[in-house]
N, C-alpha and C positions, 0 to 999 in steps of 0.2 A: 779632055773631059769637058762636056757642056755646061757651062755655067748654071743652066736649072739642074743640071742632076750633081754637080757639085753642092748645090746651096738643100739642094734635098737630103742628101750624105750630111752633110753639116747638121740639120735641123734634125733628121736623126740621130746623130750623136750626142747634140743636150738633151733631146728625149728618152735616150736610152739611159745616160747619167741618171736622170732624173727619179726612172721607176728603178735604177739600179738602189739609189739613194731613198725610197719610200720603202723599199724590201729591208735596207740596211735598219729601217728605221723601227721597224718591228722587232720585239726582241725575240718572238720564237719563231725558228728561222721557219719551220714546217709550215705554219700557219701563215709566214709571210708569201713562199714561193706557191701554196697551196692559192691565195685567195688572185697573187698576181697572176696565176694560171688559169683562175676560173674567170679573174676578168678579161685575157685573152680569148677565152673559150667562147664566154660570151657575146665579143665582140666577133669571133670568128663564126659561129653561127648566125649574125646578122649577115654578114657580109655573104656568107657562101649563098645564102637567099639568091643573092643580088651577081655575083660574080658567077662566071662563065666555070661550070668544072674542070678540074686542069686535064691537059689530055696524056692517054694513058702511059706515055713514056713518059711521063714526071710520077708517076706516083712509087713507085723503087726510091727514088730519091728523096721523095716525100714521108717513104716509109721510113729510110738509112735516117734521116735528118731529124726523123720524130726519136730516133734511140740517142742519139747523139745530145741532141737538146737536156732529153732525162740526163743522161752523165755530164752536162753540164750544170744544170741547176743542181745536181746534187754534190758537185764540186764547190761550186759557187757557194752554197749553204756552208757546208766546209769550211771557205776560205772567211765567210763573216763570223761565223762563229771563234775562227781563231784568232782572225785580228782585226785592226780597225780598216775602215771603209779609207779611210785614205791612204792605205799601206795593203791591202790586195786588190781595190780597185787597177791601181797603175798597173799593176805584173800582170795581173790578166787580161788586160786590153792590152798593154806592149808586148808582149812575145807573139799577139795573133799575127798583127804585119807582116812580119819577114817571113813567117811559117805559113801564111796564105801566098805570097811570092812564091814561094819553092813550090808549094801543092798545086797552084794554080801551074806552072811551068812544067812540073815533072806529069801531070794526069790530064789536066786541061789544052796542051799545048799554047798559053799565055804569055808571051812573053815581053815585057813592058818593053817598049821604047829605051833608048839611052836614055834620055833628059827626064823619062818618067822613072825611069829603075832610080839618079839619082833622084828624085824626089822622095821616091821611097824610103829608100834609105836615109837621107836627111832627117822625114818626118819619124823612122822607128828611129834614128840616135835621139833624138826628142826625148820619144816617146818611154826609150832604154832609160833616158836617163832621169825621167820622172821616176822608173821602176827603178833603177836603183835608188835615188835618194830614198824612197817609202823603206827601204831595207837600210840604210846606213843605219850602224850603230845598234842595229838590234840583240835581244839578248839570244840566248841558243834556242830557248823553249819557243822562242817567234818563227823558227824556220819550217816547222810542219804549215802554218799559216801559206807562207812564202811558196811550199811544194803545193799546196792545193792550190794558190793563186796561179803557179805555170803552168800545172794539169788544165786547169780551168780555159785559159788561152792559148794551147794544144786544141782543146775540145770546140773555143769558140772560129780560130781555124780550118777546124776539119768540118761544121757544118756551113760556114760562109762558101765551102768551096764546092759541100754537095748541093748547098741552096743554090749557089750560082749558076750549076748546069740543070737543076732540075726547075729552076723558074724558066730557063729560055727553053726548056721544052713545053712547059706547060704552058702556053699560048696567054697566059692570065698571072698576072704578080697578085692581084689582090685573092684571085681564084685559092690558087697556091698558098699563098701566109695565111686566108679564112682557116683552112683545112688543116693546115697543118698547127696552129694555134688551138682548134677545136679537139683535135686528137689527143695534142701536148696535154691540154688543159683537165680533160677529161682522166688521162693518165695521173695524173698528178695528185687527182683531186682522188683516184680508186685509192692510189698508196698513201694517200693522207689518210683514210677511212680508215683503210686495214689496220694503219698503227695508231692512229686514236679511239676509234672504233666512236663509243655514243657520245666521248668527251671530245670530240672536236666542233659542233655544230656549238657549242660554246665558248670553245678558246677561239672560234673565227670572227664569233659577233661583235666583238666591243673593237677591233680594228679593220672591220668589210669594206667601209668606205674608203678606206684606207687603201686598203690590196689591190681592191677592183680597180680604181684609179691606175694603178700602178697596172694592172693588166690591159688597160684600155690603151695608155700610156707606150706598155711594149708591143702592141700591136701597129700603131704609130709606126712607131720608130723600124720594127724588123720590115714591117711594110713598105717605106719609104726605100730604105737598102735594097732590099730583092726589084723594087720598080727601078733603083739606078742599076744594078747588076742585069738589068737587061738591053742599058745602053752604054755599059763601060767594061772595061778592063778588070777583074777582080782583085788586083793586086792594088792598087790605086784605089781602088774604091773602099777597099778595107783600111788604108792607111788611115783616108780622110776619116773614115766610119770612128778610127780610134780617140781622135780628137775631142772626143767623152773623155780620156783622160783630162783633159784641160779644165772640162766642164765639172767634172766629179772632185776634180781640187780645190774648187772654188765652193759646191755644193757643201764640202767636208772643212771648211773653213770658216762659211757662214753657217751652217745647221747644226755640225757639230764638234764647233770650236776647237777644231784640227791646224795645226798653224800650216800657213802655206808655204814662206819660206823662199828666199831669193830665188834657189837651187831648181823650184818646180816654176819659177816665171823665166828665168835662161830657157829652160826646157821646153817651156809652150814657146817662147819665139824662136827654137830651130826648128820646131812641127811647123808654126804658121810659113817658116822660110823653105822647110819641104813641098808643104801645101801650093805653096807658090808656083814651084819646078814642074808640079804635078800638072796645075790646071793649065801652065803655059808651055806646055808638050805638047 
């Protein structure tokens, strides 16, 4: 992996943390995912101005990836609403790695290098084991949280790896994430309507600044990923991409006084020593 499309991977995953943790931070999750979509949307209508339309063999994959997204934010709401941001963060960004490895392999023909598969591997035992720690100890009534948070990265797997072949057909990564953020967002915002109906242009206003941020934010961030997924490996690139766990431990520690815990700093330095195997493959 190229050291700029590593360091872009990277800077995507504290951005992604980031608006993951501004959604977290709103208490009604609808209004959170509702306003972080429309400032995706918004920012995807600037850009599609400006970017090349993707060509017509990406847009199937564009279309697959736009259903997938929805089952994912509406997991992801799911998973905040049943537990804390530093206890379904981890599960749903670690189980994406090894299950984009397999998808990427079995559908993609992908198949990592020795010295990159170990990295992989390295960085998901990490990764695993950030996700376990967030689960140690828990009571029984926490483990519907836990099912939402594996669905959740099941779902962030299965669009990493239709985004992957549908950006390299699409001639354009920024083309491709404008469009595909403009649709998401749009979508998002009809089924926030339907179910608030004339009370939602109210519950949106006193946290918009907020949202849209965090929309601009993930557009950032899934932008930066689909522009390395057109010069790397997808199994690799998704490891590095998770290392938002690391980010989101630290985000849940200082913002919302989550303790960190010996357990999740072991954990980030067998990712950083994954990371390692990966970029020196």
């Amino acid at each position: 992996m190229a050291p700029l499309t590593a360091a872009a991977v990277l800077l995507a995953a504290v951005t992604h943390a980031a608006w993951n943790a501004i959604a977290h931070s709103i208490r009604d999750r609808l209004v959170a995912f509702t306003l972080v979509g429309g400032g995706g949307a918004i920012c995807g209508a600037v850009a599609a101005g400006f970017a090349p339309l993707p060509a017509a063999d990406a847009w199937p994959y564009l279309a697959s990836s736009v259903g997938i997204h929805m089952a994912y934010m509406y997991l992801l709401t799911k998973s905040f609403a049943l537990g804390d941001f530093g206890q379904v963060y981890p599960i749903a960004r670690g189980v994406a790695p090894l299950a984009v490895t397999v998808l990427a392999a079995l559908f993609v023909g992908e198949v990592p290098a020795p010295l990159q598969t170990v990295g992989v591997l390295v960085a998901s035992a990490g990764l695993g084991g950030a996700a376990l720690w967030s689960v140690r100890g828990r009571r029984r009534e926490d483990w519907p949280a836990v099912g939402a948070a594996v669905g959740t990265g099941l779902a962030i797997a299965a669009y990493t790896v239709v985004d992957g072949v549908g950006v390299r057909a699409s001639g354009t990564a920024l083309g491709y994430v404008a469009w595909l953020l403009l649709i998401q967002g749009v979508l998002l915002a009809c089924c926030a309507l339907a179910a608030r109906r004339a009370a939602l242009l109210g519950q949106l206003r006193p946290v918009a600044g907020r949202g849209l941020l965090g929309g601009a934010l993930s557009m950032s961030a899934y932008g930066l990923v689909l522009w390395a997924q057109t010069r790397g490996a997808l199994a690799p690139i998704a490891a590095l991409r998770e290392t938002s766990i690391i980010a989101g431990a630290v985000i849940g520690a200082v913002f919302f006084k989550e303790q960190l815990g010996r357990s999740r700093v072991v954990a980030a330095l067998v990712v950083v020593a994954g990371i390692g195997l990966m970029l020196h493959a």
